[in-house]
Structures are given as C-alpha cells and as structure tokens.
C-alpha positions in Angstrom: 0.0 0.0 0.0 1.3 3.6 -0.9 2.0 5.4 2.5 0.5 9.3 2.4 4.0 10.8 2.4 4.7 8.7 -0.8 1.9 9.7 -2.2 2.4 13.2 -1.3 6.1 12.8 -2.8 4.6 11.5 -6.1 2.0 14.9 -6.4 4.8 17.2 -5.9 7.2 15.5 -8.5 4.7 15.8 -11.1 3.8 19.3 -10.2 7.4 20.4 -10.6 7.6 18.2 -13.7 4.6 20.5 -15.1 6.2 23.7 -14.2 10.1 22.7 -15.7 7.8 21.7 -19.1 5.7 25.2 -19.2 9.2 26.8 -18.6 10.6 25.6 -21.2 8.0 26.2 -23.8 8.3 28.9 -26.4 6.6 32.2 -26.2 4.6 31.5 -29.6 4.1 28.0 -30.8 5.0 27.4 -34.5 1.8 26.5 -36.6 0.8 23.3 -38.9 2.8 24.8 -42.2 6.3 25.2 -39.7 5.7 22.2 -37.8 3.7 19.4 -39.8 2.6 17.0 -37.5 4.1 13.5 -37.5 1.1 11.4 -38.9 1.5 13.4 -41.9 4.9 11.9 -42.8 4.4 8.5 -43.7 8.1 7.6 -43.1 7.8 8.9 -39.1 8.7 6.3 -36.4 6.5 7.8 -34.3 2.9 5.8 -33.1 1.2 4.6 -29.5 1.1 2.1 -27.2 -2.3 0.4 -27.5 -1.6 -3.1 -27.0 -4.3 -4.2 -28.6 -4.7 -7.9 -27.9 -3.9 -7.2 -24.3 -6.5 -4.5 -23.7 -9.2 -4.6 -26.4 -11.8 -7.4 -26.8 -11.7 -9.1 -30.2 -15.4 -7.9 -31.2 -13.8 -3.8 -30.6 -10.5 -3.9 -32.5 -12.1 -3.2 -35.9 -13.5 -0.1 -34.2 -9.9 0.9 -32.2 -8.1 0.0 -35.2 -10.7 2.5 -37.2 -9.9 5.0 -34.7 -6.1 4.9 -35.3 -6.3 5.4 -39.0 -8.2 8.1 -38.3 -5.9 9.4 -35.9 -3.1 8.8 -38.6 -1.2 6.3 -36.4 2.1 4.8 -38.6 3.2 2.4 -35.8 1.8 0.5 -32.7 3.8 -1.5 -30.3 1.7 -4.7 -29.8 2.6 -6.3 -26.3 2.4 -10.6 -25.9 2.7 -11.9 -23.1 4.3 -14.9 -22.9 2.3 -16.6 -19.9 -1.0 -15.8 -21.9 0.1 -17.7 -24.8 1.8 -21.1 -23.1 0.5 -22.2 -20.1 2.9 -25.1 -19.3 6.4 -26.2 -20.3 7.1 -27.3 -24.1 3.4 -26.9 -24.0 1.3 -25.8 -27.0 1.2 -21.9 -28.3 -2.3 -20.2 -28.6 -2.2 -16.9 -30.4 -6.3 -17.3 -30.7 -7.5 -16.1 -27.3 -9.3 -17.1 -24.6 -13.5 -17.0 -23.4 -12.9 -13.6 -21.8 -12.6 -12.0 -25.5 -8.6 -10.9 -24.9 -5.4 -11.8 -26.2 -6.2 -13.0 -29.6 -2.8 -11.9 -31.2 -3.8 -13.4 -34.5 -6.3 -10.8 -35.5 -5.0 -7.9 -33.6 -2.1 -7.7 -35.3 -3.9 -8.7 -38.8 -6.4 -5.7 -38.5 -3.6 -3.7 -37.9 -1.2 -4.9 -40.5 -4.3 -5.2 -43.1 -5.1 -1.3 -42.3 -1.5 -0.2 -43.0 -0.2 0.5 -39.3 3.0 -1.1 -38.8 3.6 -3.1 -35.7 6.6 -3.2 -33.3 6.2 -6.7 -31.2 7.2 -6.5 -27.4 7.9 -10.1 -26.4 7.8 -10.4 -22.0 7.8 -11.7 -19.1 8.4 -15.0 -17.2 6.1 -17.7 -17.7 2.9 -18.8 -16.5 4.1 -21.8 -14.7 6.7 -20.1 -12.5 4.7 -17.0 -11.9 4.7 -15.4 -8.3 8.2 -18.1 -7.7 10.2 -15.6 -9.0 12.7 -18.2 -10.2 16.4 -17.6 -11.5 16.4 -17.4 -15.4 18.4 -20.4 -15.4 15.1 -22.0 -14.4 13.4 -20.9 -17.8 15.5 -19.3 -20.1 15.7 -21.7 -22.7 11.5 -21.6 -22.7 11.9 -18.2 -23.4 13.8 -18.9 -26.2 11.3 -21.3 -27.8 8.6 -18.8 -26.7 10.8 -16.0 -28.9 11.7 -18.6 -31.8 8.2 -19.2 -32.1 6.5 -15.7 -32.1 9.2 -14.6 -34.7 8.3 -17.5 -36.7 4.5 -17.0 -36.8 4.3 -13.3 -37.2 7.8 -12.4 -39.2 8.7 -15.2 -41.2 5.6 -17.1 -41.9 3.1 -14.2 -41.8 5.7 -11.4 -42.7 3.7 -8.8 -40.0 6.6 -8.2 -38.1 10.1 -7.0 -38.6 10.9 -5.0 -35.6 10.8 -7.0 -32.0 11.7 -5.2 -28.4 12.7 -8.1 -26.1 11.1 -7.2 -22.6 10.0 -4.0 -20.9 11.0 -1.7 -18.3 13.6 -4.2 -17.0 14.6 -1.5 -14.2 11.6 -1.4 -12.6 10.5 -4.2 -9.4 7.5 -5.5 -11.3 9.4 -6.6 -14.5 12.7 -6.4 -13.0 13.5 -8.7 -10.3 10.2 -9.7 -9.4 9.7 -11.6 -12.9 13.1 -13.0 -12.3 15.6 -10.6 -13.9 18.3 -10.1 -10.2 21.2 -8.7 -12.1 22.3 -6.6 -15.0 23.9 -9.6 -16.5 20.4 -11.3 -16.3 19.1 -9.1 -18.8 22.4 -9.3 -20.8 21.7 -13.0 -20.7 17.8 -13.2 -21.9 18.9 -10.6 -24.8 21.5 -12.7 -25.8 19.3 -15.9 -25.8 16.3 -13.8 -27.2 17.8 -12.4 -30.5 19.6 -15.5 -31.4 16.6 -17.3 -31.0 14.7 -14.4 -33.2 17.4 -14.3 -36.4 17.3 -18.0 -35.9 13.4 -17.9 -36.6 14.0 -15.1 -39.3 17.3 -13.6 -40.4 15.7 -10.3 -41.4 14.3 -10.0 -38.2 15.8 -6.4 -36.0 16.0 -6.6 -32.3 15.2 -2.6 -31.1 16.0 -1.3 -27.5 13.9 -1.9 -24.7 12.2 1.1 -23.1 13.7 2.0 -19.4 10.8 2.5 -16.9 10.7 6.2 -14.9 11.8 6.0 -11.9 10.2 8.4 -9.4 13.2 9.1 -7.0 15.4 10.0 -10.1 13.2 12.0 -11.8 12.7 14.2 -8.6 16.5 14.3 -8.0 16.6 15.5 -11.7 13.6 18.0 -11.9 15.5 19.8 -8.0 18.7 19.8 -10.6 16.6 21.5 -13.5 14.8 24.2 -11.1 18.4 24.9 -9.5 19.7 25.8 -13.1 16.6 28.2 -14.0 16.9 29.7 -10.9 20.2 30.7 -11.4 19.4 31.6 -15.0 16.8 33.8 -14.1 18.9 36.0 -11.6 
C-alpha cells in the first residue's frame, strides 16, 4: 500500500515536472505549415502504445483500429505476453485467445497490419508456470527462447507482419525487474543474448530494437531539484 508521504512525494514530482515543461516552452508556438505534425509523414517512427490484444476485446479492434487510421497512427507497439500464450512447459502456443474475448494476437495484429499501421512486437515476461516463484532465469530461459523462436516465426517469417521485435519491458523497474526473475544486470544481458539468437534463428531479417527503461520516481525528482536549480540561477 502507498504510505500518504509517498503519495504526497509523487503529487509534488509531477507538479514540478509540469512547471520545468511550461518553462521551457516557447513564447509562440510554430503553426501546422512550420511544424507538420508526425502522422503526416508516412516515413515517421513515431505511433502509440495500445496493445491491442492485451486491452481490447476481439469484437472492438475493428473499431480501435478504425480510430487509429483516423488518428493517422504509422506504428503500434503490440505487447504478448508470454504466460497468456503457453500455459505449461514445451506446451502448445495459442495466439487465438481465450473466453474472456482478450489476447487474440492473431487478429489484432492482422487488423492492424491489413489497415497499413506497422507493428513493433514487445515479447515479456516469465512464464505462467513459474509465476509469483520468482525463479532464476536459469530456471526458464531456454523456454523463453522457444517462446521468442516461435512468435518470430509465426508473425515475421511465416506471416511477414513483423520485422521490428523489443525483447522485454521496463527491465529496471521491481514488477518486471527482479520480481519476474531478472536479479542482475547480466540477467538481462543473458535473456537478450538468448532472445535475439533465437529471433534471427526464426528469421534472419528480423531487428531486435532497444527496450524502453521505466521512470523511476526518485530519479526523476533528484533531476527535476537539478533543472529548477539551473533556472533559478538563470533567471537571476
């Protein structure tokens, strides 16, 4: 449970994270014709994090998908989890789903691929049958490199959806850090390694991207006192 003063500590980080952002703003802002916006270049890396398959019944895709054309989205970073997917060891892959409508990987990534938005896949997590253990990735690392030979497989080489794959999230946070299994630095070193051999091995064309670092609250308050102390001093 979060304590008050953490809470509190949380408020007033964002608050000064607010106030270094509207200082640094310009006086005017440059319009459309200056500026064009990045959905209007069809060559811009830039998209969301939607997750479809993870967050978005089957029977609403169409309609979220719709939404992102709309919106002029050019890429989406589609989470899988690996414990939704295989629920045992050297058991069988389902990409379909389950009763509760969710995780259907199969069509979320088709509707997007078949409306032009490229996809970026995030491979993560330990799996289902050492979840809450948190075991040593000796324990399971070479399922997760059947659980990445096989997703490369399916999605880049056989369906040709995918050519860009992030290989776990946030690995320097508690919750995906060394909670799911990942103690050490080297730990992470280790499941990259075993990850992108196991991807080129599925498909050579495949490209292994950097995983995104989570924020970390303490920092980013050590770092926002650091940013006021230089305006301050800027503006005497």
């Amino acid at each position: 449970m979060v304590s008050i003063r953490s809470l509190w500590r949380r408020i007033v980080t964002l608050v000064l994270l607010l106030i270094v952002v509207a200082s640094s703003l310009p006086a005017t802002l440059p319009t459309a014709a200056q500026n064009p916006l990045p959905w209007r270049d069809k060559g811009s890396p830039f998209g969301v994090v939607a997750a479809l398959g993870n967050r978005v019944r089957s029977d609403e895709i169409p309609a979220m998908v719709g939404l992102m054309r709309e919106a002029g989205v050019q890429w989406q970073r589609e989470e899988i989890f690996w414990d939704r997917v295989q629920k045992e060891p050297n058991g069988p892959f389902n990409w379909t789903g389950d009763e509760s409508g969710f995780y259907n990987y199969d069509y979320a990534i088709g509707m997007q691929v078949g409306a032009g938005i490229n996809v970026l896949g995030l491979l993560d997590y330990n799996p289902y049958w050492f979840k809450g253990k948190n075991p040593h990735p000796d324990e399971w690392i070479e399922d997760w490199g059947d659980f990445v030979y096989a997703t490369v497989a399916r999605y880049g080489r056989d369906k040709g959806w995918i050519k860009y794959w992030e290989l776990w999230n946030e690995p320097n946070l508690a919750g995906s850090g060394y909670e799911s299994g990942l103690y050490e630095p080297k730990d992470f070193v280790r499941l990259l390694e075993v990850g992108r051999a196991a991807a080129l091995a599925a498909d050579p064309g495949a490209k292994i991207v950097m995983g995104g670092d989570g924020l970390d609250l303490e920092c980013a308050a050590i770092a926002l006192q650091l940013r006021l102390l230089r305006l301050s001093r800027q503006n005497r």
